[in-house]
N, C-alpha and C positions, 0 to 999 in steps of 0.2 A: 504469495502475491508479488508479482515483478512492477514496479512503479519507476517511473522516470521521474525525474525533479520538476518538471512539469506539469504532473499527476499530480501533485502535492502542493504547488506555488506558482502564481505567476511573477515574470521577471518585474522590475521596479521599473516600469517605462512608462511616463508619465502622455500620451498621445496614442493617438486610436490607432487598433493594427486589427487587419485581416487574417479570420481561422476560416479553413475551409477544409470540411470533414470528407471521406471518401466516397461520399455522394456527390458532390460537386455543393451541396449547402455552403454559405457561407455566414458569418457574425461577423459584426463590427463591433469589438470592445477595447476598453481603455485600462490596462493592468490595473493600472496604481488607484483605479476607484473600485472595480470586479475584487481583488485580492481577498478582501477580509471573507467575502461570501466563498469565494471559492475554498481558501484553505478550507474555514470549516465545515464544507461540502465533502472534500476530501476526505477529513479525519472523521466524519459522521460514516462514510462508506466505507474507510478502514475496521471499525467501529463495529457496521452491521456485519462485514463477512465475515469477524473474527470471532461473532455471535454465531453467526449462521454456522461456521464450522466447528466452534465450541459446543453447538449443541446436536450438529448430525456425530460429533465425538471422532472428530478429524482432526488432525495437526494443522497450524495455519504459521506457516512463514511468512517473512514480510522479505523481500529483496528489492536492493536499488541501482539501479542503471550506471550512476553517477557513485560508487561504491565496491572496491571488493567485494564479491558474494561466499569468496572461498573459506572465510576465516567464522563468519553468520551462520553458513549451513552446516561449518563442524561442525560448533557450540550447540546449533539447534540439535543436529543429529547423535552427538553428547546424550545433551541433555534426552530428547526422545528413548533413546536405547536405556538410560538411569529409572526412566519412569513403566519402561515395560518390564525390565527388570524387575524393581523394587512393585508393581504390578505380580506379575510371577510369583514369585514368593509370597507376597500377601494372598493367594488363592490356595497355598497347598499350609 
């Protein structure tokens, strides 16, 4: 899952600002009151897809825009190769 910092927080600006989604929709909202709903909108939907891929028995990375991704996707890809491995062997 590739996330922006934005995906996850809104900035600390305390006055109303305009989103306008790629339908031409728009919302008037005011970060610094929106914040606390949103993070844990956020982390609730981080939450369900890493259910949702835990249990169709998928790998789930998390990547961030605002982040190296090169040094995350070793480790993950590490760690995956350890677990099919150590898999493998436990089968024969």
């Amino acid at each position: 899952m590739v996330k922006d910092p934005l995906d996850i927080s809104l900035p600390n600006i305390d006055k109303e600002i305009t989103i306008e989604d790629d339908y031409g929709d728009k919302l008037i909202i005011n970060p610094h009151v929106a914040k606390n709903i949103y993070e844990q909108n956020s982390l609730e939907q981080t939450m369900f897809m890493r259910t949702i891929f835990r249990d169709a028995g998928i790998d789930f990375v998390e990547v961030r825009t605002d982040e190296p991704f090169a040094i995350n996707l070793a480790e993950f890809l590490k760690e995956r190769t350890k677990r099919r491995v150590y898999k493998k062997h436990d089968v024969h």
